[in-house]
N, C-alpha and C positions, 0 to 999 in steps of 0.2 A: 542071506539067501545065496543057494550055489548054483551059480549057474555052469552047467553042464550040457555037453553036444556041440557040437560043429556048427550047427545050424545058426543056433544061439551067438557062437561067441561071432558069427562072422556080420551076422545083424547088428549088432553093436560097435564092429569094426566099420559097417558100411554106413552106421549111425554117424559114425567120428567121423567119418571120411565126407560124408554130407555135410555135415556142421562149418567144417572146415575148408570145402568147396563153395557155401554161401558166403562167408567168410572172408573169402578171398573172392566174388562174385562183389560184394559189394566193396572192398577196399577198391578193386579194379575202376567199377562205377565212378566211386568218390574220387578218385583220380582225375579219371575221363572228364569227369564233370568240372573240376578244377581247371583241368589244359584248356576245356572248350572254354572257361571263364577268361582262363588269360587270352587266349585266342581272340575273345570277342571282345576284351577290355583293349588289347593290343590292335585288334581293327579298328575299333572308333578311335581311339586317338591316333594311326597313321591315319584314316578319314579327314577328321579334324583339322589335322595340321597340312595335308594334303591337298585336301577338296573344300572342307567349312571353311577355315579360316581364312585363305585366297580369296575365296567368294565373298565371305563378309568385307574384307578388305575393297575389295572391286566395288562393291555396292556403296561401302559408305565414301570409296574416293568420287565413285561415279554422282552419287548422291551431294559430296560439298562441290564436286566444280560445278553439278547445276544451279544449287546455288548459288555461287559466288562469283562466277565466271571469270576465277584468277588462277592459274595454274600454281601449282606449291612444286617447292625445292625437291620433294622427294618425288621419286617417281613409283609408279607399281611392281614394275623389274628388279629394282633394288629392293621391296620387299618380300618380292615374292618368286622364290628363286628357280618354280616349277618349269619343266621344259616340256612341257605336256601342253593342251589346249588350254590350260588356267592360266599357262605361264605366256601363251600367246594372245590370250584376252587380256593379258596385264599390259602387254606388248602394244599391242593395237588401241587400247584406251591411253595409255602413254601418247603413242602418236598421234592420236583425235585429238585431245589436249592440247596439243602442240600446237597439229594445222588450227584449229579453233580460235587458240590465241591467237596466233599470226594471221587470222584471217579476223579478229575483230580490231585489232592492231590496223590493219592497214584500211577498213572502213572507217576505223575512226579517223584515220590521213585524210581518206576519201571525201569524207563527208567535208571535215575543214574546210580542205582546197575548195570543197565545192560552196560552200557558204564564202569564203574568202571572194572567190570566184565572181559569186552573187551578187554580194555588195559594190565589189567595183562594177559590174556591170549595171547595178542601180543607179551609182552615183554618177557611172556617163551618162544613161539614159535623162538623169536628173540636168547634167551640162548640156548635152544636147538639145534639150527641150528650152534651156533657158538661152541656147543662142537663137532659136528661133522667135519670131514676133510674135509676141503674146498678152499684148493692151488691146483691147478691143470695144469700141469701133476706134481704129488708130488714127483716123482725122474727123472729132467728133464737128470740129468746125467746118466740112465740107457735107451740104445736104444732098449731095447730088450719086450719091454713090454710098452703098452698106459694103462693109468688105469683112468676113471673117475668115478664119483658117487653123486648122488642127493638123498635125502628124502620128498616125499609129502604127510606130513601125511593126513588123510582121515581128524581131525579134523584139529583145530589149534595147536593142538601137539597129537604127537602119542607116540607108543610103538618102530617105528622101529629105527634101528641103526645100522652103519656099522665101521668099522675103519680097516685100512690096515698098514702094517708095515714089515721092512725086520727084518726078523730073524738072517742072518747072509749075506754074499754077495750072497750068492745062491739060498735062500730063501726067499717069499714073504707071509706072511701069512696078509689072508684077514679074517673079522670076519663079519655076519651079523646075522640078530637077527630081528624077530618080536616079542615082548610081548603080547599075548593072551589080547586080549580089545581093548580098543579106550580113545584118552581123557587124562585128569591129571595123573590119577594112573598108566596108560601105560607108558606112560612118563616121572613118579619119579622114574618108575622101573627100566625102561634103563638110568636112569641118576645114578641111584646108581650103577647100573651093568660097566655103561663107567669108573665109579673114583674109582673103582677096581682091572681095570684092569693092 
């Protein structure tokens, strides 16, 4: 077949010329499509290493010191090297950590001294009470008179004191005494005032 005219051959030119503008329409595409691929494979993993993986880190330190309530060797700053708000939340959980420890660190001082504390103030309150008289009725062989007596000091040891004694068969002399205060010092007062007497 011959093809003949101007018309013709330019239709077949502008056939080629299309073919080959598709052509190159989609290689372009297939490109485009490929960059936007690395673009987007290249964004999740600066994300990741950026943003995910800080955060999972943060979580699972923040998650072992609540359980464990021991602080570890490493810290979050040395993993995670971001200077951004991830790299200041590694910062500031770093430093919770820290005061937390040193703040259960020193209730646990607290508490000791305070049990320490407790017991000897038991064991005076226990001495004190045993320098006081405490058989009762204390002269079961006199009928002519009931005598009892108790001390509750306000603390776990006080200032007050009593102690009772015959004088001779006809006499009963009783002795009581509060010491001005409250506490230890009221306390060694009348114990030095008892082993005086």
């Amino acid at each position: 077949m011959r093809i003949t005219g101007r018309n013709t051959s330019v239709c077949i030119t502008g056939y080629q010329t299309g073919s080959a503008r598709r052509a190159y329409i989609h290689k372009v595409i297939l490109v485009l499509l490929l960059l936007a691929l690395v673009v987007i494979i290249g964004q999740g993993i600066y994300l990741y290493r950026m943003l995910l993986k800080p955060v999972k880190q943060i979580t699972e330190e923040t998650a072992r010191f609540a359980r464990e309530n021991v602080k570890t060797g490493k810290k979050l700053t040395k993993m995670i090297k971001n200077r951004d708000e991830v790299g200041q939340l590694a910062g500031s959980i770093d430093e919770m950590e820290e005061q937390i420890h040193h703040y259960v660190e020193n209730l646990t001082m607290i508490t000791a001294e305070k049990e320490r504390i407790s017991t000897e103030l038991s064991l005076a309150t226990h001495i004190q009470a045993d320098m006081l008289p405490h058989d009762f009725p204390p002269f079961p062989d006199r009928t002519e008179f009931e005598l009892f007596a108790s001390m509750d000091p306000a603390k776990e040891v006080g200032g007050d004191f009593y102690d009772f004694f015959l004088v001779d068969d006809d006499h009963l002399c009783m002795v009581m005494a509060d010491v001005s205060g409250k506490g230890v010092p009221a306390a060694l007062f009348m114990m030095a005032a008892m082993s005086i007497r």
